[in-house]
DRENZA-789462 format. One record per residue: x, y, z of N, C-alpha, C in turn. Coordinates in Angstrom, 2 decimals. Each point is the difference from the previous one (the first is absolute). Layout:
# residues N
{r {X; Y; Z}; {X; Y; Z}; {X; Y; Z}}
...
***
This chain:
# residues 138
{r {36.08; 3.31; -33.42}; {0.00; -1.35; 0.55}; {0.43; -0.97; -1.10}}
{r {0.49; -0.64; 0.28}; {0.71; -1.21; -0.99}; {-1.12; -1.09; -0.46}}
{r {0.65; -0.64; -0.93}; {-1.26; -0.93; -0.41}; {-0.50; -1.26; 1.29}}
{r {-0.91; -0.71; -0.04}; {0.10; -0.88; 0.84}; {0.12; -1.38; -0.82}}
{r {0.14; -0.33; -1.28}; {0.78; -1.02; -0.66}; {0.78; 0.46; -0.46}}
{r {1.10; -1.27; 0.13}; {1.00; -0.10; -0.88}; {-0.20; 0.11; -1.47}}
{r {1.06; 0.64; -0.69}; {0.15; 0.59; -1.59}; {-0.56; -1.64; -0.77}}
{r {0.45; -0.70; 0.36}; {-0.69; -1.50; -0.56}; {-1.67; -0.33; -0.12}}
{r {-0.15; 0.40; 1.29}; {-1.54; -0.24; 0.57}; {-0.69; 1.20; -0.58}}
{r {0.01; 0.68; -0.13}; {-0.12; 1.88; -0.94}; {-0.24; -0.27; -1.24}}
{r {1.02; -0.44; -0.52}; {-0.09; -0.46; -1.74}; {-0.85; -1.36; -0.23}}
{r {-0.17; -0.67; 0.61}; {-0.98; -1.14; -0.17}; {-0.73; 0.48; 0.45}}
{r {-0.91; 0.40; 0.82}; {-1.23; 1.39; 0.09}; {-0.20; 0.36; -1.07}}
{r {0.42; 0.99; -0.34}; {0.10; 0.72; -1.05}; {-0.54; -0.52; -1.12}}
{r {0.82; -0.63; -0.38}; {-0.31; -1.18; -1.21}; {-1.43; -0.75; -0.44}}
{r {-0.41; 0.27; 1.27}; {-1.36; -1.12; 0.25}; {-1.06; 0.96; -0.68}}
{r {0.18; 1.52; 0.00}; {-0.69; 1.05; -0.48}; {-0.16; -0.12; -1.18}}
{r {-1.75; 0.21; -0.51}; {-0.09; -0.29; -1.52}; {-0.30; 1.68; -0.34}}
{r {0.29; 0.39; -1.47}; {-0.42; 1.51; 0.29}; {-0.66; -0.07; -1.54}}
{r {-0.62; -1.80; -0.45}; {-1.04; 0.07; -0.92}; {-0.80; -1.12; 0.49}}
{r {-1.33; -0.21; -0.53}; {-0.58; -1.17; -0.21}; {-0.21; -0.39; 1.36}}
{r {-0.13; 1.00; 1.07}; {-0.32; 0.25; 1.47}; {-1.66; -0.22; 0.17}}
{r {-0.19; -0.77; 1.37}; {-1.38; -0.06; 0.00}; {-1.15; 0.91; -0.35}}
{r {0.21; 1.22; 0.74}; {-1.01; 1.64; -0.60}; {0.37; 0.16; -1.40}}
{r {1.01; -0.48; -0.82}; {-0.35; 0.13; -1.55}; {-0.56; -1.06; -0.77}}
{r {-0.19; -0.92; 0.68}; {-0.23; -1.30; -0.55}; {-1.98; 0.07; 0.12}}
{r {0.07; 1.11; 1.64}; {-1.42; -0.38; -0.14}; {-1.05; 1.06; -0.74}}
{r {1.13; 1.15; -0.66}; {-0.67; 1.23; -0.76}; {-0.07; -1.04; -1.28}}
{r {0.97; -0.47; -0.49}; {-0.24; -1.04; -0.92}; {-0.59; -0.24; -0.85}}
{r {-0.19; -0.98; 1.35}; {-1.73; -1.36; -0.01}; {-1.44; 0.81; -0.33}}
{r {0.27; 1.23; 0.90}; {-1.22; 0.59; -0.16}; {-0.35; 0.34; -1.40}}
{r {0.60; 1.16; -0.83}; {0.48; 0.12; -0.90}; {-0.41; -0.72; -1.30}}
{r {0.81; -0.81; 0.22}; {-0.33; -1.73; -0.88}; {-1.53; -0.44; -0.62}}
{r {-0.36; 0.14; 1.90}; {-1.62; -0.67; 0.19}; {-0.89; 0.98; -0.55}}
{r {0.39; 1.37; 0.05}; {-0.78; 0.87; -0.93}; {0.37; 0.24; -1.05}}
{r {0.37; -0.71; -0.94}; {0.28; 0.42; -1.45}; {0.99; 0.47; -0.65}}
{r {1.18; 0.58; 1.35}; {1.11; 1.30; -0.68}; {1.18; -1.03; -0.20}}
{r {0.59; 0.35; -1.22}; {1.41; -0.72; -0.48}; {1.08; 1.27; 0.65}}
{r {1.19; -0.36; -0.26}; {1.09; 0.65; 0.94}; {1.01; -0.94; -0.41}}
{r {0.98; 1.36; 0.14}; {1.17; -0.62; -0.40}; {1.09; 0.11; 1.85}}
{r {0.82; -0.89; 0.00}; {0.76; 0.14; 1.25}; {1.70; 1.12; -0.04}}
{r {-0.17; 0.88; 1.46}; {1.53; 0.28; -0.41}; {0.74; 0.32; -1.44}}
{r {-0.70; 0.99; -0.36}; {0.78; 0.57; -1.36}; {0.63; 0.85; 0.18}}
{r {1.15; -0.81; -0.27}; {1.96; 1.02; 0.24}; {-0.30; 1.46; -0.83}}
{r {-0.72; -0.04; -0.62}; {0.64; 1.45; -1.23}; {-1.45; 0.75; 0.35}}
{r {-0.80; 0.11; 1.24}; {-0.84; 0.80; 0.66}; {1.32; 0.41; 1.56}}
{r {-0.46; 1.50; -0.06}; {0.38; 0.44; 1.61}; {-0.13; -0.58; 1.02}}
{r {0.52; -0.40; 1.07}; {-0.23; -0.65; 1.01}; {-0.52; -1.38; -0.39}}
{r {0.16; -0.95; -1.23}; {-0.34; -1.66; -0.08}; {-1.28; 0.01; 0.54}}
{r {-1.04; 0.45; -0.38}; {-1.12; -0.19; 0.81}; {-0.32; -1.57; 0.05}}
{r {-0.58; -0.31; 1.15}; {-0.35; -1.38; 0.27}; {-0.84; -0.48; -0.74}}
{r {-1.30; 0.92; -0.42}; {-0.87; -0.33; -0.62}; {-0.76; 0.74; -1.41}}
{r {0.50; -0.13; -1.03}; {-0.38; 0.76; -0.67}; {-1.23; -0.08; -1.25}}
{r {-0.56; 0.35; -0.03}; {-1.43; 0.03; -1.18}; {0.33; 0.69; -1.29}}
{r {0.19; 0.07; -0.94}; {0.97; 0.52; -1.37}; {-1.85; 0.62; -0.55}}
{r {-1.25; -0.98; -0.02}; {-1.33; 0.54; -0.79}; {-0.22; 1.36; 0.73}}
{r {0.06; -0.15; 1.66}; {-0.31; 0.93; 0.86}; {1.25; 1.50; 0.38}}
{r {1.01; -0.41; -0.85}; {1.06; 1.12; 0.31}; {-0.05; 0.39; 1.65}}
{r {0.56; -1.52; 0.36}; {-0.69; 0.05; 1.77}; {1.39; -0.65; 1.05}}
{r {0.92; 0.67; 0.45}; {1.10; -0.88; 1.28}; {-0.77; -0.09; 0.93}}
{r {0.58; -1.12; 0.77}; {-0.37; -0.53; 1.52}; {0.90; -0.38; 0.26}}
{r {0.35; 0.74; 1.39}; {1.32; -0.39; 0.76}; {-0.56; -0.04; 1.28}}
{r {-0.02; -1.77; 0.54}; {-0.24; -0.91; 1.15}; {1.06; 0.69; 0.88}}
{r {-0.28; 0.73; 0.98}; {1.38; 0.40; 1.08}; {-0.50; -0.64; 1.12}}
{r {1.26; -0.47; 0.70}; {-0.06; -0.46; 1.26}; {0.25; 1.05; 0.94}}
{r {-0.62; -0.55; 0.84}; {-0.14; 1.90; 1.00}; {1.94; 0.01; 0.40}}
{r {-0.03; -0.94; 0.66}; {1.70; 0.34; 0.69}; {1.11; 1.00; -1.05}}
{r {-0.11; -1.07; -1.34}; {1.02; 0.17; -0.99}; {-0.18; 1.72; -0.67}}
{r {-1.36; 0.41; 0.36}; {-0.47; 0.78; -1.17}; {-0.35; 1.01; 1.04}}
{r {0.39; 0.18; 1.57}; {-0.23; 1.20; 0.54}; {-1.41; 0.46; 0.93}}
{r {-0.84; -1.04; -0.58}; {-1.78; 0.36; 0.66}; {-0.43; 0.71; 0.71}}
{r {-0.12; 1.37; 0.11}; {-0.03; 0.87; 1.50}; {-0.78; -0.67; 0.65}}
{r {-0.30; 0.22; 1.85}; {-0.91; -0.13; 0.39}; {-0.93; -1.86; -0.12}}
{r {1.26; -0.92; -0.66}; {-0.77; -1.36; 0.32}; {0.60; -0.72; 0.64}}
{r {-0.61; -0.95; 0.81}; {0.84; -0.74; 0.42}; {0.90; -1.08; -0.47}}
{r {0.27; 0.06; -0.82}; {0.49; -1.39; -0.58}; {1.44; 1.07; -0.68}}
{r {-0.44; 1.39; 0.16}; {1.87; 0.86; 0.10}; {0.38; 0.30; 1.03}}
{r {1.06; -0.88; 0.59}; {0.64; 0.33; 1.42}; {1.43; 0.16; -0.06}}
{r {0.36; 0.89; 0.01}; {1.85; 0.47; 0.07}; {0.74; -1.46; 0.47}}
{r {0.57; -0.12; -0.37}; {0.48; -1.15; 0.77}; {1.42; 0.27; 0.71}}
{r {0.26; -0.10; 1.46}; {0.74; 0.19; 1.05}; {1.45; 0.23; -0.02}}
{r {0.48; -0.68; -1.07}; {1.34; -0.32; -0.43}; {0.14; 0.17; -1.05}}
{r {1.31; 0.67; -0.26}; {0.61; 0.59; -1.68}; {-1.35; 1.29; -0.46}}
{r {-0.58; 0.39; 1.49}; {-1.04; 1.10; -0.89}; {-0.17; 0.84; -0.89}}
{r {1.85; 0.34; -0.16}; {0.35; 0.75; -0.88}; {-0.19; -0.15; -1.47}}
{r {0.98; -1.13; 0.18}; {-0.34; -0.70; -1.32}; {-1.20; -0.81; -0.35}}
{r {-1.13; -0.44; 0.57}; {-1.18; -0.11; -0.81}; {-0.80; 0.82; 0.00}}
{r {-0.20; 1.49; 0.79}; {0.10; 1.17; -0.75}; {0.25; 0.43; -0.99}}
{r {1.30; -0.09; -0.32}; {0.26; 0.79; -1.50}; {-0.13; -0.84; -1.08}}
{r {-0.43; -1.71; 0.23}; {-0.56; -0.71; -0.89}; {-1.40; 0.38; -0.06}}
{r {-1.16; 0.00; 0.75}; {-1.02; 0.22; -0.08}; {-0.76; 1.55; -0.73}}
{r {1.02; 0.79; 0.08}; {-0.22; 1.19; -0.41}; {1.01; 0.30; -1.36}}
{r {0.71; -0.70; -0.08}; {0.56; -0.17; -1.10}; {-1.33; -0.82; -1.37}}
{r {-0.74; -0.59; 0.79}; {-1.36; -1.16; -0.77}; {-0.87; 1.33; -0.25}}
{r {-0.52; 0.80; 0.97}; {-1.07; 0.52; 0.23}; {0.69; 0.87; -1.66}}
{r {1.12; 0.67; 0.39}; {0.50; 1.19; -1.37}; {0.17; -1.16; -1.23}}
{r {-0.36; -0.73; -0.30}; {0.05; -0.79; -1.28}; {-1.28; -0.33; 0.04}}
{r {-1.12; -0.70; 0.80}; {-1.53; 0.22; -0.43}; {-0.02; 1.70; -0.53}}
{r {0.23; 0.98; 0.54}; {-0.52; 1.04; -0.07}; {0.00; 0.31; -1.44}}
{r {1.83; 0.43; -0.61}; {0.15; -0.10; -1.13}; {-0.39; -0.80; -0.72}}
{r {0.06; -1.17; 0.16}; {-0.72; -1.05; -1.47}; {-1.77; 0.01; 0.27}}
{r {-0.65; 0.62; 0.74}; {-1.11; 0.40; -0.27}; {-0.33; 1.36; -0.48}}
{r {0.54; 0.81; 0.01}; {0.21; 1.32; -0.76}; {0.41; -0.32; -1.44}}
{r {1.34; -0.77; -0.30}; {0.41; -0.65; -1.77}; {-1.52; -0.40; -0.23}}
{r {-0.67; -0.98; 0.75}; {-0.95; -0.62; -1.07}; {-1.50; 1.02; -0.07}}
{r {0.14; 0.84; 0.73}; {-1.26; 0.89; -0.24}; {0.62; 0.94; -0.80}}
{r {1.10; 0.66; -0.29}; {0.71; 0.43; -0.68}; {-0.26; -0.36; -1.25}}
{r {-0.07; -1.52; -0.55}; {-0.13; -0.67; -1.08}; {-1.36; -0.15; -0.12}}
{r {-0.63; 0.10; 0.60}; {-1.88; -0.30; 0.04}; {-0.24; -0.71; 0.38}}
{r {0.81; -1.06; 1.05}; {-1.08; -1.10; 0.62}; {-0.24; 0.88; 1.19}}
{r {-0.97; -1.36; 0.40}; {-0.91; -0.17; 1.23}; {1.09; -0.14; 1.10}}
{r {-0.13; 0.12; 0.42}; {0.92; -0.60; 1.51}; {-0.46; -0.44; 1.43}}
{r {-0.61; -1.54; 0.23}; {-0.54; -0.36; 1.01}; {0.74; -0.54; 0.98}}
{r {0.00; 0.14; 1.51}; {1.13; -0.54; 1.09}; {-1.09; -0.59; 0.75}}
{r {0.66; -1.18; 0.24}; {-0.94; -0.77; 0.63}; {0.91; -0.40; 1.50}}
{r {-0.76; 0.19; 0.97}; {1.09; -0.25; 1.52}; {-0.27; -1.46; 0.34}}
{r {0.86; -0.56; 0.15}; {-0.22; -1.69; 0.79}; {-0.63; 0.03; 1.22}}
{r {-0.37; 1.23; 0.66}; {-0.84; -0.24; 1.09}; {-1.73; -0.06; -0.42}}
{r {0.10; 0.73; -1.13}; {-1.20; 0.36; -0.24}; {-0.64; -1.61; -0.87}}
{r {0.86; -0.61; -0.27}; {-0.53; -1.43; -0.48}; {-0.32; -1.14; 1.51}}
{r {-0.42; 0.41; 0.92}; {0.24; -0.58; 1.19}; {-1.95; -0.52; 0.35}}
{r {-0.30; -1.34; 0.06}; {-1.66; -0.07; 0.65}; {-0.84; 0.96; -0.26}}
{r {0.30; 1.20; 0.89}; {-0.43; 1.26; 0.34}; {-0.59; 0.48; -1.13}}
{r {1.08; 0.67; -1.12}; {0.07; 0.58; -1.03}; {-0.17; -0.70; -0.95}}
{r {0.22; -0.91; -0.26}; {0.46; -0.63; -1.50}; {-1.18; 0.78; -0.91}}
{r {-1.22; -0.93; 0.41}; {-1.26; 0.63; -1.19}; {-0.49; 1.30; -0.40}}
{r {0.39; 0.83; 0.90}; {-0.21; 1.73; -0.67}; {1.55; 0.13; 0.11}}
{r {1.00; -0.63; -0.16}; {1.46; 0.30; -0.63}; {-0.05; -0.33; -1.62}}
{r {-0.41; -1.30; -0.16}; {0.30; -0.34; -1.43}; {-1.10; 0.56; -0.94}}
{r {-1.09; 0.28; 0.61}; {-1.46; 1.01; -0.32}; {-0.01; 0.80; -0.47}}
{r {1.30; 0.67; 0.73}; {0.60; 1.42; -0.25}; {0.88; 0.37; -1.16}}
{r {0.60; -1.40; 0.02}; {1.30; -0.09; -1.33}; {-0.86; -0.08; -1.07}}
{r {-0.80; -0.77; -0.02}; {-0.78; -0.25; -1.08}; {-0.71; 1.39; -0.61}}
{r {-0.72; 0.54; 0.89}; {-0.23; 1.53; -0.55}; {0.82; 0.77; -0.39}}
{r {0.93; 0.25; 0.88}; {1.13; 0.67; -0.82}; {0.51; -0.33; -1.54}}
{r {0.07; -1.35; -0.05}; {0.60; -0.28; -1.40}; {-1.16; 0.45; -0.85}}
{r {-1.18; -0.26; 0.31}; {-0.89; 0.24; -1.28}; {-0.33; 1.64; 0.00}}
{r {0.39; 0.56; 1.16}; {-0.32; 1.53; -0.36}; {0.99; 0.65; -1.11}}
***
């Protein structure tokens, strides 16, 4: 099925997409912050740029958004109708680059924490970031 915008209307879409400094990383953050942990942002010369990284804790955090990053089984990953092909082989093209750059950095000895943007939602948030927090200190 063809797109239902025009290549104009597509790329200004597009565009509007942030793929840092996104609300679910902003609010692992804050949390973060409010408990004590320093972090460095997006470091190019780590595997996969992790979003969030702890250098004392030898610790990545990579904020995924369910769509971009594949989410089995949530709702907030829904194929989308048009060009399925191709945001298919983008989405799974994402999923095989989390995979590998979480293998490099356990490879290297970090930690490797994935945090889902659904799971930062009302619902979840407080045994989500609860959770991060244990993890880093284990």
């Amino acid at each position: 099925m063809a797109d239902v915008h025009s290549k104009e209307t597509r790329s200004y879409n597009m565009s509007k997409i942030r793929n840092k400094d996104t609300k679910p990383e902003i609010l692992v953050r804050k949390f973060l912050h409010s408990q004590g942990f320093r972090y460095r942002l997006h470091v190019k010369d780590l595997p996969g740029k992790p979003d969030i990284v702890l250098p004392k804790y030898k610790t990545a955090i990579f904020v995924n958004g369910c769509f971009w990053h594949g989410h089995e089984a949530c709702k907030y990953y829904v194929v989308p109708k048009t060009r399925t092909e191709w945001w298919l082989s983008k989405i799974n093209g994402n999923i095989k680059k989390d995979i590998n750059s979480n293998k490099l950095l356990i490879s290297k000895g970090w930690k490797v924490i994935s945090v889902w943007e659904c799971k930062l939602k009302k619902k979840n948030i407080d045994s989500t970031l609860n959770d991060v927090m244990e993890r880093i200190l284990t």
